[in-house]
N, C-alpha and C positions, 0 to 999 in steps of 0.2 A: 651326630648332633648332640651336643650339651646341653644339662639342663637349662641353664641361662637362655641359650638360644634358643629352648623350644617354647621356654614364657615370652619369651620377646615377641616369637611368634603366633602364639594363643590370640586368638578373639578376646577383647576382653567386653564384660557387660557393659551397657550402656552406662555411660556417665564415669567411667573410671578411664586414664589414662593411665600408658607406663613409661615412667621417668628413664632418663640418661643411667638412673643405677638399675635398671631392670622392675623398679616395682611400682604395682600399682596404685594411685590415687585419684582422687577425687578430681573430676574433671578440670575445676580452676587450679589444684595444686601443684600444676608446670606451666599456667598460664603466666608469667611473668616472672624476673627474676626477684629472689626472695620469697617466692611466694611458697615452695617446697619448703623450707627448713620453716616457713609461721603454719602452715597444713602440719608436716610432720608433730610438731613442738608444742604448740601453744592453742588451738582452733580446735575445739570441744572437748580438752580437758579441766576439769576443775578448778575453780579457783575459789579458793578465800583471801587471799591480801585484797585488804582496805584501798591497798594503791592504785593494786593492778585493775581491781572493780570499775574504781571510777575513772582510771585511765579510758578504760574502754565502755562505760558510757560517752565522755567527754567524743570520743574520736569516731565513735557510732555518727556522733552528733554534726561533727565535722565531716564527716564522708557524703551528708546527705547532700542529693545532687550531681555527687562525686563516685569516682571509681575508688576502690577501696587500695590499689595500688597507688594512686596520689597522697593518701592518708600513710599509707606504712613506710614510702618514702622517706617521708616528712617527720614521722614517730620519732627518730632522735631530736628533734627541734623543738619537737612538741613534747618531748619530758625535759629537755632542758628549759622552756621557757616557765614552764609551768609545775617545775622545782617536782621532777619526778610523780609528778598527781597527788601531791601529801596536798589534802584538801583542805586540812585545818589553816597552811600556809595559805593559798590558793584564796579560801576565803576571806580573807585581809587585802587583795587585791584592792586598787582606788582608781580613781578616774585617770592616775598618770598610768599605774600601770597596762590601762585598758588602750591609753594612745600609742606607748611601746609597742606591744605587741599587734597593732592593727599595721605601724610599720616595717612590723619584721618580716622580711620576704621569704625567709622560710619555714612558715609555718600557710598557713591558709587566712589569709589575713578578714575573714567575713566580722565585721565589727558583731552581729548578731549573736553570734556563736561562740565569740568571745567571753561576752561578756553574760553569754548562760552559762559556759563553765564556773564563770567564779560566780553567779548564781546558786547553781547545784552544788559545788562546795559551800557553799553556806548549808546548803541543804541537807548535803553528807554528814555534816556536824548534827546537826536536827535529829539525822538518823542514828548517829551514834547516841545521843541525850536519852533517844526515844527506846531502840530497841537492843540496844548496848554495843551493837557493832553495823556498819552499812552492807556486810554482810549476811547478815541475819534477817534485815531488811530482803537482800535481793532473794535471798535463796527461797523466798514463805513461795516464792511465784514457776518455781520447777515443776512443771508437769508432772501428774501421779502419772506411771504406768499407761493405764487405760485409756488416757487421750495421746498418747504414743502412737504413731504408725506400727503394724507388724515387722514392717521390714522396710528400710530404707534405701529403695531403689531411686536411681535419677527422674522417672517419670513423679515419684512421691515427692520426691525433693522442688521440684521443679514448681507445683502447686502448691507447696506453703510456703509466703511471704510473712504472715501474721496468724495469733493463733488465739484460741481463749483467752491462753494465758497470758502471752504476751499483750494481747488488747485491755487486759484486768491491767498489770504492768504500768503498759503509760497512763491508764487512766487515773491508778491509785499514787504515781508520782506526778500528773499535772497537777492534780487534789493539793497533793504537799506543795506543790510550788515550782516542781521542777519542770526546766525548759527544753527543747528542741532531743526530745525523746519521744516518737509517738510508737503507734503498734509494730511498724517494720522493723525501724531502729530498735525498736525494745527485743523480736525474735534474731535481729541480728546478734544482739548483744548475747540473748540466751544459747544461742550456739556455739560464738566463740569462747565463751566461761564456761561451756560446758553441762548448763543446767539443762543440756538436751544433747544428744549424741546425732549428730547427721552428716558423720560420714558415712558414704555408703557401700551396701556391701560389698564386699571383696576391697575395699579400700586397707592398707597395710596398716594404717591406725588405728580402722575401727574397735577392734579386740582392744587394743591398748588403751581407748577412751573409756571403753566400758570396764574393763580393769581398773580401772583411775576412778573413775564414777562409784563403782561398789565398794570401794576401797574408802571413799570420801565422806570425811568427816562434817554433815553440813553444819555452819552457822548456827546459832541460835537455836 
């Protein structure tokens, strides 16, 4: 028996799955196609682009209600309509282009949610006026250490939807103005940016997020 073969056939811990290449991840990160290369790639490592931030509040925002595979579907429609999440653009949106887009069938047509995006690009502009980047902004809300789990296992993961922090979050961006961002939405956001690490253990990335994370230079 080869090595390959004998991880294929190992136990793995709860909440981890092992992919078509042999390795383990996070329970949803072979649930769906696409959904391994945004686990692998992009889902709790760091970020600071301005764009990619508010891309993914905007689509936090759009998911609510929704499976988050209806939303990543749809993520090329939704940076083409909305000129890649360059917010400054975004927030010059007008009443025509809030009726375009409530037409367009590939995106999530909810008028509500629409038209908080180019809300909260207004508001991203604010953030930059205010704290010199909307980065800088998100990043003051990263968990220290100590309100960290020791170890994130499935059963840990499983019990937090929302957290201090992210309840501070939506509450200090309802304050500024911004829309259809509450506590869930806000710790989803903080996971896939990375301002938290929860893939769990034994997951193939985890090491690589937390590499990325000490490595990372925050905002402001």
């Amino acid at each position: 028996m080869d090595e390959t073969t004998h991880e294929k056939k190992t136990p793995l811990p709860a909440g981890l799955v092992r992919g078509q290449d042999g390795h383990a991840r996070c329970f949803w990160g072979d649930a769906a196609p696409g959904f391994a290369h945004y686990h692998d790639t992009e889902w709790g490592f760091p970020v600071e682009d301005e764009h990619k931030l508010f891309e993914k509040v905007c689509l936090e925002g759009f998911q609510s209600g929704l499976s988050w595979r209806t939303v990543l579907d749809k993520r090329p429609a939704f940076r083409e309509v909305f000129l890649d999440f360059d917010f400054e653009k975004v927030a010059r949106f007008d009443e025509t282009d809030i009726e375009r887009l409530v037409q367009d069938a590939r995106i999530i047509r909810h008028r509500g949610k629409i038209t908080a995006t180019i809300n909260n690009a207004q508001k991203a502009c604010d953030a930059v006026d205010t704290y010199g980047s909307l980065g800088a902004l998100l990043w003051r809300y990263e968990p220290p250490p100590e309100r960290r789990p020791a170890r994130m296992t499935h059963d840990v993961m499983r019990q937090i939807s929302k957290t201090e922090d992210s309840i501070r979050l939506a509450k200090d961006l309802k304050k500024m103005g911004w829309k259809f961002f509450g506590p869930t939405t806000a710790y989803a956001f903080m996971q896939a940016m990375g301002l938290v690490n929860d893939h769990i253990e034994g997951c193939l990335v985890r090491e690589q997020c937390e590499a990325a994370r000490a490595a990372f230079v925050r905002p402001g």
